[in-house]
C-alpha positions as CSV (number, residue, x, y, z in Angstrom):
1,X,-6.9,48.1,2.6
2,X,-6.3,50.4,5.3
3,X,-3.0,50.4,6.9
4,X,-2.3,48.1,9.8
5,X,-1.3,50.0,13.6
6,X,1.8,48.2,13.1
7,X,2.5,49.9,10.2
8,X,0.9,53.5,11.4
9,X,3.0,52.9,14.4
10,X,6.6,52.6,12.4
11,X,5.8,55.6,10.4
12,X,4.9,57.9,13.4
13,X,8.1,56.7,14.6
14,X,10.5,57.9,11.5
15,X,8.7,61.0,11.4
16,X,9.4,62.0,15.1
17,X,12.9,60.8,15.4
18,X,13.8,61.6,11.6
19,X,16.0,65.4,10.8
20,X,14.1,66.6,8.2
21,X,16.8,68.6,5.6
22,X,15.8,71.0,3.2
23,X,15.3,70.8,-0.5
24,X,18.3,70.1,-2.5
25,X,19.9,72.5,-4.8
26,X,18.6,73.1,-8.3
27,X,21.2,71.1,-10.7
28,X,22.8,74.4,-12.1
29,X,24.0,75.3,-8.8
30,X,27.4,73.7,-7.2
31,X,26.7,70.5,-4.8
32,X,28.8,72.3,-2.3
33,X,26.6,75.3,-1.0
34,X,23.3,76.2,-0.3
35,X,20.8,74.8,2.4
36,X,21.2,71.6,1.3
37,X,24.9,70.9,2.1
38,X,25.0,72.7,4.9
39,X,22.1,71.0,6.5
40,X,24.2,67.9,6.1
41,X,27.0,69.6,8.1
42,X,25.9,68.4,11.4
43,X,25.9,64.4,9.9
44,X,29.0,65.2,8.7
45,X,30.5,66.2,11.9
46,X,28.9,62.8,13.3
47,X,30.4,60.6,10.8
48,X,34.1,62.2,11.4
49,X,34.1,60.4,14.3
50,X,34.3,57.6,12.4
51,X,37.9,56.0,10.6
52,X,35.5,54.6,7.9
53,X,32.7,56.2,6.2
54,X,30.4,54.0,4.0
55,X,27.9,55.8,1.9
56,X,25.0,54.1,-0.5
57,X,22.7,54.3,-2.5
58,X,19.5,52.1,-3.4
59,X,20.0,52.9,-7.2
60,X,22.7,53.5,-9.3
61,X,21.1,56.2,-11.2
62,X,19.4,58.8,-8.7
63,X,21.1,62.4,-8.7
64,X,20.2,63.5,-5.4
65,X,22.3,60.4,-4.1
66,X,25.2,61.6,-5.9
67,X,24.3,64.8,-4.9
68,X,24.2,63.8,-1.2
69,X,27.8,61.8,-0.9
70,X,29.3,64.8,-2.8
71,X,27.8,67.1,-0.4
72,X,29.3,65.0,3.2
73,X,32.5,63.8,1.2
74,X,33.4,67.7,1.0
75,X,32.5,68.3,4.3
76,X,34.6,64.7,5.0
77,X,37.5,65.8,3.4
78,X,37.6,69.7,3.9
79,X,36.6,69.5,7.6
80,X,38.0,66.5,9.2
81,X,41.1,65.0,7.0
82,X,39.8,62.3,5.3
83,X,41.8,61.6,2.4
84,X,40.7,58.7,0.8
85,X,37.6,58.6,-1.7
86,X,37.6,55.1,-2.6
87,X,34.2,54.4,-4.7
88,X,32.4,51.0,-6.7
89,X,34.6,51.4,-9.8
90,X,37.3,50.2,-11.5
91,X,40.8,50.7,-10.4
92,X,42.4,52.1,-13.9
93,X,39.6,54.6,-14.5
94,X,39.8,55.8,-11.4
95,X,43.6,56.1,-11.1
96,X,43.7,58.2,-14.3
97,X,41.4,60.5,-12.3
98,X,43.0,60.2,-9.4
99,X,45.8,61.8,-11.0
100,X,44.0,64.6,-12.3
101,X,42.5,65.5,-8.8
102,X,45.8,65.3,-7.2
103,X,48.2,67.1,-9.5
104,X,50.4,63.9,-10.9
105,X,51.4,63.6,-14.4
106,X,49.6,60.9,-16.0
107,X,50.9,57.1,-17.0
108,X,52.1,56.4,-20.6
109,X,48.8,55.9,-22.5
110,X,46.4,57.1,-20.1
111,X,44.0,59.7,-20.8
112,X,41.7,61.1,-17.9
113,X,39.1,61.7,-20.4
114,X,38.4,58.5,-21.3
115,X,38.1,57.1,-18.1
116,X,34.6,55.3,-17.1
117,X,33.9,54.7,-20.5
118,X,32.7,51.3,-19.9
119,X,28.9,50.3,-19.2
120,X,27.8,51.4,-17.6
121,X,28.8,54.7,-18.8
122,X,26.6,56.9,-16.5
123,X,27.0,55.4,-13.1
124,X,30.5,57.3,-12.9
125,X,30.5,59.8,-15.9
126,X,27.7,61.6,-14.8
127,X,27.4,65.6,-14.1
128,X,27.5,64.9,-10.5
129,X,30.5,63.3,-10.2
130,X,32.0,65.6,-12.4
131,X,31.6,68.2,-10.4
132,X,32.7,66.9,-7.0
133,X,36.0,65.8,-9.1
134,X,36.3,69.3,-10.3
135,X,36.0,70.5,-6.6
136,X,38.5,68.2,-5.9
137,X,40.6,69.0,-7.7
138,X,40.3,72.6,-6.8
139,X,40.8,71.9,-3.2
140,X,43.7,69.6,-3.7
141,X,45.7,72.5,-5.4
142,X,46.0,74.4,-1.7
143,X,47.6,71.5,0.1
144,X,50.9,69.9,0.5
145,X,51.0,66.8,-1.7
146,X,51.1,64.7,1.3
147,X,48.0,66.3,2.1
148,X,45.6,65.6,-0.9
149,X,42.8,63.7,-1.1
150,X,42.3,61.0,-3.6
151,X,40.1,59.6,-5.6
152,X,40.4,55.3,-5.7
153,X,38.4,52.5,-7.7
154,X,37.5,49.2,-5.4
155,X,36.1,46.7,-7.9
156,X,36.7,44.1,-9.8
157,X,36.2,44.1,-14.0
158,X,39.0,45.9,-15.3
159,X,41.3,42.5,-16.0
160,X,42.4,43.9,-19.7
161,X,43.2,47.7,-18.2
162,X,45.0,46.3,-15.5
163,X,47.1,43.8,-17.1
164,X,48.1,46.8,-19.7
165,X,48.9,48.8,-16.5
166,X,51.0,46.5,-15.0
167,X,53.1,46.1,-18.4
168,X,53.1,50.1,-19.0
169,X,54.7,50.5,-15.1
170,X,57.3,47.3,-15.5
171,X,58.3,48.7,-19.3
172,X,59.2,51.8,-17.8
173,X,61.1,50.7,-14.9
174,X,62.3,47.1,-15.4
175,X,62.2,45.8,-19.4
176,X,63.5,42.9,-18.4
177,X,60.8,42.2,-16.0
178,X,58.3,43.4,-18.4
179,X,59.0,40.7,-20.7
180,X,58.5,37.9,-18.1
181,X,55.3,39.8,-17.5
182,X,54.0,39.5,-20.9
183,X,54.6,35.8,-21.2
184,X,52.6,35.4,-17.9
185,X,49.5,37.2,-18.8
186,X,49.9,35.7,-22.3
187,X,47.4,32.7,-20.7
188,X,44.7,35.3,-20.4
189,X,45.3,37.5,-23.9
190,X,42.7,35.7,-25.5
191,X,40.1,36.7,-23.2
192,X,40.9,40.1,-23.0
193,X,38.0,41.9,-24.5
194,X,35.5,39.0,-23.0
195,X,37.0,37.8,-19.8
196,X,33.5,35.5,-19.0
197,X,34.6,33.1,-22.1
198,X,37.7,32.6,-20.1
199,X,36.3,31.2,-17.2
200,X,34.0,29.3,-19.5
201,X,36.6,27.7,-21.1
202,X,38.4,26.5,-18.1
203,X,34.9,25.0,-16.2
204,X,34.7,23.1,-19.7
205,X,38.5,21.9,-20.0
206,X,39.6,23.5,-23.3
207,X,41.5,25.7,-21.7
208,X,44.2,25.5,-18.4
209,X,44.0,28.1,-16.0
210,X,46.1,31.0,-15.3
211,X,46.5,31.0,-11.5
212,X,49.7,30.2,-10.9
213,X,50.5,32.7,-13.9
214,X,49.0,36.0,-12.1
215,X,49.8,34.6,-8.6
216,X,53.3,34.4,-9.4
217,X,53.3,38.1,-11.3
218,X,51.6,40.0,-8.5
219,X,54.1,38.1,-5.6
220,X,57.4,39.2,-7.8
221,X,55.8,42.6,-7.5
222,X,55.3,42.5,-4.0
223,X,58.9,40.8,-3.6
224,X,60.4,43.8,-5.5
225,X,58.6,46.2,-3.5
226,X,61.8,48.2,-1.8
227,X,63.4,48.6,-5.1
228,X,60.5,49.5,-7.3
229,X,59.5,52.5,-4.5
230,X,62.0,53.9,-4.3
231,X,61.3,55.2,-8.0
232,X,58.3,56.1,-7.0
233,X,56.1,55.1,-4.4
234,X,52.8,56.1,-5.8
235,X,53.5,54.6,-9.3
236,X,54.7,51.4,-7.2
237,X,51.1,51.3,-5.8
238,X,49.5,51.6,-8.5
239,X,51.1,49.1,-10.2
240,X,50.7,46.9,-7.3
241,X,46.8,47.3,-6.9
242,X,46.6,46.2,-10.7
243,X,48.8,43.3,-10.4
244,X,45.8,42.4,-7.5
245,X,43.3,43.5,-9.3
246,X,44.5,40.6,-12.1
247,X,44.9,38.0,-9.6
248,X,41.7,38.9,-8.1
249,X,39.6,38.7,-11.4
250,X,41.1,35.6,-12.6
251,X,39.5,34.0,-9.8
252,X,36.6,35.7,-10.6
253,X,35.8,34.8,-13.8
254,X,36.4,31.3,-13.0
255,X,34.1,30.9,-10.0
256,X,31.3,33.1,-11.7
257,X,30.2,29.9,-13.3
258,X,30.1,27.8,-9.8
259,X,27.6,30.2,-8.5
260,X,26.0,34.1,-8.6
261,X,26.9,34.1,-4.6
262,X,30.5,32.7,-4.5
263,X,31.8,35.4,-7.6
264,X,29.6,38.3,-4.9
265,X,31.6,37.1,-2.4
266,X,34.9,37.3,-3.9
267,X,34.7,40.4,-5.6
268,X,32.8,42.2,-2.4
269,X,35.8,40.4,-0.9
270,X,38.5,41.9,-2.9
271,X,36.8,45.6,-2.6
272,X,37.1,45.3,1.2
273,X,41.1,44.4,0.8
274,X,41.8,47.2,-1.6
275,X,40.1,49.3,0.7
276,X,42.2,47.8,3.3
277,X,45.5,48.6,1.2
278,X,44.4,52.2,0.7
279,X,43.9,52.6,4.7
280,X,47.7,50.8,5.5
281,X,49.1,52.6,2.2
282,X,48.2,55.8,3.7
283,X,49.2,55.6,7.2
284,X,47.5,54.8,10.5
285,X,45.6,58.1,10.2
286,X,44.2,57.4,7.2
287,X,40.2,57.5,6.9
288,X,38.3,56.2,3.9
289,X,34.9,57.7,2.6
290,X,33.3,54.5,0.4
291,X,30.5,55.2,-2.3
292,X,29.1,52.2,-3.1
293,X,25.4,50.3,-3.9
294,X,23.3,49.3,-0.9
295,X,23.9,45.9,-1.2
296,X,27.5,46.3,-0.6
297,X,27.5,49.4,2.1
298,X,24.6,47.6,4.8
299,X,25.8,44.7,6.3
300,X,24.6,41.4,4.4
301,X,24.2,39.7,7.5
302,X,21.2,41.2,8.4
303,X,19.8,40.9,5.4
304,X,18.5,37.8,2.9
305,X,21.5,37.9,1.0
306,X,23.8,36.8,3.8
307,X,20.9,35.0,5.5
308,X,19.6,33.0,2.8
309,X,22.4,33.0,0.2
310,X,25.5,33.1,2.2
311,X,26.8,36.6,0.7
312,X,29.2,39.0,2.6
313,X,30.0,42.3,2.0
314,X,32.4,45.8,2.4
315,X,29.6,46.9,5.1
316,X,29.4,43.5,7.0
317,X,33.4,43.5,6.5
318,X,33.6,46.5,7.7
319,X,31.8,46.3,10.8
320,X,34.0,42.9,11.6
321,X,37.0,44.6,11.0
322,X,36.8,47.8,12.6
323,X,33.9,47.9,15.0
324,X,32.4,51.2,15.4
325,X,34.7,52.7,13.5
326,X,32.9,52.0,10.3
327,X,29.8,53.6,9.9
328,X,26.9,52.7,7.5
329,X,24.7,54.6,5.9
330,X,21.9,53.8,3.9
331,X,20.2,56.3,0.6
332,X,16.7,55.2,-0.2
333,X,13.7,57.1,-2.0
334,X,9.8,56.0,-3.1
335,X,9.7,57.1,-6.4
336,X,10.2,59.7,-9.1
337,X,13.1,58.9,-12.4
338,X,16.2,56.7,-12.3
339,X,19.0,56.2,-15.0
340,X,19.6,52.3,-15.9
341,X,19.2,49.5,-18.5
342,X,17.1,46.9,-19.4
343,X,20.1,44.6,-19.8
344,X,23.5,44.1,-19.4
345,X,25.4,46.3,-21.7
346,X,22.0,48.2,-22.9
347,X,21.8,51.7,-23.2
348,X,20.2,54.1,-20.6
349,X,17.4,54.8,-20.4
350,X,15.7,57.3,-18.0
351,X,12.7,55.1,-16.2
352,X,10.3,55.8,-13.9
353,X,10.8,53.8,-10.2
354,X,7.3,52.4,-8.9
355,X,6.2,53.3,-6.0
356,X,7.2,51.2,-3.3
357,X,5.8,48.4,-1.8
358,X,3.2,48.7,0.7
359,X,5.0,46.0,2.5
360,X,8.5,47.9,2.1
361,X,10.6,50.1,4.4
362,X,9.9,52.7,1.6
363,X,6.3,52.6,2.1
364,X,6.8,53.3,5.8
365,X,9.4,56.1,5.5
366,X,6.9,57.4,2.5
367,X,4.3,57.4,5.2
368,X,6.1,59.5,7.5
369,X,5.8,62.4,5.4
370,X,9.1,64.0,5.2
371,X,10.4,64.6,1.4
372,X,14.1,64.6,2.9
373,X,15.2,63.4,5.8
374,X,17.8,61.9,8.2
375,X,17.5,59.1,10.3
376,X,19.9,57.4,12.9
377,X,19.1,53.9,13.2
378,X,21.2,52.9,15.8
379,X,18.9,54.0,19.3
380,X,20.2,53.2,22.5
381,X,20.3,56.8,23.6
382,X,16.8,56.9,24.2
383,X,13.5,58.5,23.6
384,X,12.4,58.7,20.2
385,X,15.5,57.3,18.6
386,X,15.1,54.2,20.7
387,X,11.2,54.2,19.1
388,X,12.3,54.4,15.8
389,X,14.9,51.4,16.1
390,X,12.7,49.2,17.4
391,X,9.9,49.8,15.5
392,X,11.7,48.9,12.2
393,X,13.7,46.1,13.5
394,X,11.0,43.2,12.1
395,X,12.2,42.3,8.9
396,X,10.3,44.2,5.7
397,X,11.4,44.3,1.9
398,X,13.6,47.0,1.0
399,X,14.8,47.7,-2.7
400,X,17.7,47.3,-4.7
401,X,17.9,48.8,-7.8
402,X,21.5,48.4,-9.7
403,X,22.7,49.6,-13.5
404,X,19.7,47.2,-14.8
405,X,15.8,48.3,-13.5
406,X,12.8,45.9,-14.7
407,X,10.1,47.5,-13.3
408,X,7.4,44.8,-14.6
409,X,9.7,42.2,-12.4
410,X,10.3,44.4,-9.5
411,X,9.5,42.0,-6.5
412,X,11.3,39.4,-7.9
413,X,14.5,41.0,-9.6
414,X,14.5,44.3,-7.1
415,X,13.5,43.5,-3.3
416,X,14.9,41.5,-0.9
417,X,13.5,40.9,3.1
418,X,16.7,43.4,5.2
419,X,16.3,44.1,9.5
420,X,17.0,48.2,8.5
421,X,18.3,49.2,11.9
422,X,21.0,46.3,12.0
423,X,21.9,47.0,8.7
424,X,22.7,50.4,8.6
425,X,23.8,52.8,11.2
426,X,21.8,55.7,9.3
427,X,19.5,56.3,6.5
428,X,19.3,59.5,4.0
429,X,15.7,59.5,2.8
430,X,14.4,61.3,-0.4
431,X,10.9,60.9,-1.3
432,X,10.7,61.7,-5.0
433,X,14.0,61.6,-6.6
434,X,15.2,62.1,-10.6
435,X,17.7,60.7,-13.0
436,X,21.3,61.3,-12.9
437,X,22.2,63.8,-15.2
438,X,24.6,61.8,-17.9
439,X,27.5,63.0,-19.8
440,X,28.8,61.4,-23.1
441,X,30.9,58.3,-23.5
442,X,33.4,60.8,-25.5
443,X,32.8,64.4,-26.3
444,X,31.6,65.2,-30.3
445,X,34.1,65.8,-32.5
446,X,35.9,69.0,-32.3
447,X,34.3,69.9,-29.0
448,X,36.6,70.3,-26.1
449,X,36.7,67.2,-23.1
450,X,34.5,67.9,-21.0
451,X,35.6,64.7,-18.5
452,X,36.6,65.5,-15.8
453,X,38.3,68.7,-15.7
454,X,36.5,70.8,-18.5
455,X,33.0,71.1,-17.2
């Protein structure tokens, strides 16, 4: 079926307003120079412009995305002060890397190496996010301490980490506290290692819930909050964030069974307050970079998850809460190799993405013909940026592929109807993409860590 003028029309559009960027780097080389980054300079220097700096992806399993956000976070960071990296991953893991990047000694029982061992194990552990944490570190080690840049986790499933954090940091400075910590998270110790039975247990009335428990832990924290500092402000944070984190995924678990779109809601929720805290913690020149999914980074509302399901997320938060400060940018490609799983807590497996849709925004921007590109979305300036916005504004299905791909499902389990232009500010296109690069769970015995500073 030949393609409608409609259709001919949108893709003439993307490929006259679209920056076409050069190929990127072969994986040997470093994410951090060659054509490739420094074709991303000028985007870069765009986005500083902005306090918050949301970058996505449309898989969570394409190097070149990875690639990409290491490429403008460096430019971010080096260039124009940001100092926060605050990415879709669990606040312990990330802490212990944090650490790393920004010269601190580690907590009591926390390894750097086996952070992000979790499923799924490549989304963070991969070779592309090792190196931007080994350049990371690298840069840090110039600057002040007060200067460094760290690295932050926003989500939600570390309830068992966090509660052992929380214990580690009140053992250390207040014993007695400690203990009246322990018997408050006792209500959750038999769910540790399978939080979902927890909440399953309380929907079905065997088992009482622990709200008041971690509500009252995290505000005796918070109450404590001059004293504790003063012993160390960073630890104090830390410790803090966890105690959050626990209130936060207590809920969680507990609503997860009332509905898919109420437990979204909450835990896109709490990502957007800890990014929040990070922002406040830091001072009122703080900037944030965010690498996150799609479906968290544009804004739902324009979109039929907030349209037809009621969802909200960090994008749609963002926008609310700081206007044009926040800006939202959108990765996408049309086919090529992805890392995922069939199934929750499956292993990965290195699948090939379909090509999209004919009635997709990836058919259209595959149409246009450029194999990388950039694309502002947000016109009102004219000419053919102007063309470009309104041409994609009717609502088309756009994909959404997470830690799980089922290609024989894909309509049903990966697209969803989005208004592109309203739902990001930008878009960073790649035509054919390829697999992240994995790294092992935990390195084979006798072989030195590679995770995250031996690589």
């Amino acid at each position: 079926m030949p393609p409608h003028r409609d259709e001919l029309q949108a893709a003439a559009a993307i490929a006259a307003a679209a920056v076409p960027l050069p190929q990127v780097d072969d994986p040997a080389q470093s994410p951090f120079s060659g054509p490739f980054p420094n074709a991303l300079a000028m985007q870069a220097e765009a986005l500083a412009a902005h306090r918050v700096v949301l970058l996505g992806e449309s898989t969570h399993g394409t190097a070149e995305f990875y690639h990409a956000r290491a490429a403008l976070t460096a430019q971010l960071v080096a260039r124009h002060g940001f100092r926060i990296v605050a990415v879709e991953a669990d606040w312990p893991d990330a802490a212990a890397v944090d650490r790393h990047v920004r010269g601190r000694p580690a907590q009591p029982a926390e390894t750097p190496g086996e952070a992000f061992t979790r499923f799924p194990v490549w989304m963070w552990r991969n070779l592309e996010v090792a190196r931007f944490i080994r350049w990371l570190h690298a840069h840090n080690a110039a600057l002040a301490p007060a200067q460094r840049a760290g690295f932050f986790g926003l989500d939600i499933y570390s309830l068992r980490a966090s509660i052992a954090a929380v214990l580690a940091y009140l053992d250390s400075i207040d014993p007695e506290a400690a203990r009246t910590a322990r018997e408050r998270y006792a209500c959750l110790e038999p769910w540790g290692r399978d939080p979902a039975r927890y909440g399953r247990a309380v929907l079905q009335g065997t088992h009482e819930d622990c709200e008041d428990a971690v509500i009252g832990q995290l505000q005796e924290l918070l109450d404590k909050r001059l004293a504790y500092a003063r012993a160390g402000h960073e630890d104090y944070l830390d410790a803090a964030q966890n105690a959050r984190l626990v209130a936060s995924a207590e809920r969680y678990y507990r609503v997860m069974y009332h509905g898919s779109d109420d437990s979204w809601n909450l835990r896109d929720t709490h990502m957007f307050e800890t990014l929040v805290q990070l922002l406040h913690a830091h001072g009122p020149d703080s900037r944030a970079v965010v690498w996150a999914h799609n479906s968290h980074i544009g804004d739902a509302s324009h979109t039929e998850m907030g349209t037809v399901h009621g969802q909200l997320n960090i994008g749609q938060l963002c926008r609310e809460s700081f206007g044009d400060d926040a800006a939202l940018v959108g990765f996408s490609t049309y086919a090529g190799t992805v890392a995922a799983a069939s199934w929750w807590d499956g292993q990965m497996e290195i699948k090939t993405v379909r090509p999209g849709r004919p009635d997709s925004y990836e058919h259209l921007f595959h149409q246009a013909g450029h194999a990388q590109c950039w694309l502002d979305l947000r016109g009102a300036r004219g000419g053919a940026l102007d063309d470009v916005r309104t041409a994609l504004l009717p609502p088309r299905q756009e994909r959404f592929i997470g830690v799980i791909y089922r290609p024989e499902t894909e309509l049903q389990s990966h697209y969803a109807r989005a208004e592109l232009p309203r739902q990001f500010d930008a878009m960073l296109w790649f035509d054919h993409t390829r697999a992240v690069p994995a790294l092992p769970a935990s390195p084979a015995p006798g072989a030195p860590e590679t995770w995250p500073s031996g690589l």
